[in-house]
Each structure stands twice: as structure tokens, then as C-alpha cells.
C-alpha positions in Angstrom: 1.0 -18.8 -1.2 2.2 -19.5 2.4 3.3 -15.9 2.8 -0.3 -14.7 1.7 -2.0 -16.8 3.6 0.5 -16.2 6.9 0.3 -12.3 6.4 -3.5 -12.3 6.2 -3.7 -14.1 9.7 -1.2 -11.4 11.4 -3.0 -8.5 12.8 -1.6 -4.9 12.5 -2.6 -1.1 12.6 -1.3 -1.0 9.2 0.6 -2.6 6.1 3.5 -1.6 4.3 4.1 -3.6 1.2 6.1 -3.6 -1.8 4.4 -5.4 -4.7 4.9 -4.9 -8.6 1.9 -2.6 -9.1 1.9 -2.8 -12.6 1.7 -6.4 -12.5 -2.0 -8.4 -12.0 -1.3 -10.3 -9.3 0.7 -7.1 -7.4 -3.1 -6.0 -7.5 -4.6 -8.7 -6.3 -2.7 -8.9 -3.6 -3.9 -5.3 -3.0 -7.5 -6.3 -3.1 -6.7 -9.0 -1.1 -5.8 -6.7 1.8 -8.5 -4.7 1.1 -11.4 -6.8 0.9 -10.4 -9.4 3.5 -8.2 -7.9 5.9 -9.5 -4.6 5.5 -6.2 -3.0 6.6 -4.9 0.5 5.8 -1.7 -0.3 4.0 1.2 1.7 1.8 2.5 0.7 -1.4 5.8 1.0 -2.2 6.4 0.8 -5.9 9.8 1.5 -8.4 6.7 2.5 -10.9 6.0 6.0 -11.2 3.4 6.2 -14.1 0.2 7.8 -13.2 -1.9 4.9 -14.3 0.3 2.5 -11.5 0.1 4.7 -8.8 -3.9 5.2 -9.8 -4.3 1.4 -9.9 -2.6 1.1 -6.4 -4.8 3.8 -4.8 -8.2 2.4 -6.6 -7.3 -1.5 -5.4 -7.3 0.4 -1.8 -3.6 1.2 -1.0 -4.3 4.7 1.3 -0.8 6.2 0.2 1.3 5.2 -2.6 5.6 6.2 -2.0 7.7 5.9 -5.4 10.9 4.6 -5.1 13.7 6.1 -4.0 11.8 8.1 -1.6 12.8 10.0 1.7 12.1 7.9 5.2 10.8 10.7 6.5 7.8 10.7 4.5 7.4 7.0 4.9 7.3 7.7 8.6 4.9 10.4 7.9 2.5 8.5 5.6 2.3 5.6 8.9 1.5 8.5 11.6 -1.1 10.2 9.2 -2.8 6.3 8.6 -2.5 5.7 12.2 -4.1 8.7 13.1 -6.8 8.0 10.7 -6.1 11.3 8.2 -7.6 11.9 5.4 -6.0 10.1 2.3 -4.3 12.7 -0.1 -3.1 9.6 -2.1 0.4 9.2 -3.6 4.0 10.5 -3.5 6.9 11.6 -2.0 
């Protein structure tokens, strides 16, 4: 789409997107980023199973944050891929 295709040429430190993770094309769109842009980015998701989270993190989301989370750990999650830590993977 327009918004994929306008994304992808916008250059960042890192990505923060909210996709249906359970859904294919939510995990496209994560191996989009991955294989093309090659941008750290967060998934937000309002799915919480172990197998969603573990298909965001192995489509190459650094940090997965199930909704309703706490901003704080948002905030966190950007400073730690910003200051290129270690992923620990999901939650908050």
C-alpha cells in the first residue's frame, strides 16, 4: 500500500508499530521491516498468546509490549534499542 511503501522510504533509529500479529499480513509487514529496511522496531500487539508474541520476535520485532502496557516500559524498550542492548524479547 501507499503507507508501506511511504514508511519504508522514511529513515529512523527505530520503529514502533502496531500490527495484528496473529494475522499473515501483520507478519509480513514485520519481515518487511526486517529484511528491507533492516530497522530495530517494537511490536505493539492486543495478543498475548505465546505463539503471537514468538511469531513477532522470530519475523524480527526486537521487543514485543502487550497491550495495555505501562509507558514507562515503552520508553524503556526505545532507550535499550537505541542503545543497542541486548534483546530479552517480550513484555511488559
Amino acid at each position: 500500500s501507499d503507507d508501506t511503501a511511504d514508511f519504508l522510504r522514511r529513515p529512523a533509529d527505530v520503529a514502533i508499530i502496531d500490527v495484528p500479529i496473529e494475522s499473515e499480513n501483520g507478519l509480513q509487514f514485520c519481515a518487511l521491516i526486517r529484511d528491507k529496511v533492516r530497522m530495530p522496531f517494537i511490536v505493539l500487539s492486543g495478543n498475548a498468546s505465546k505463539q503471537a508474541v514468538a511469531n513477532a520476535l522470530q519475523s524480527g520485532a526486537r521487543f514485543v509490549l502487550v497491550k495495555p502496557f505501562r509507558e514507562d516500559l515503552l520508553l524503556e524498550r526505545i532507550s535499550n534499542v537505541l542503545k543497542g542492548k541486548p534483546t530479552i524479547g517480550e513484555n511488559g
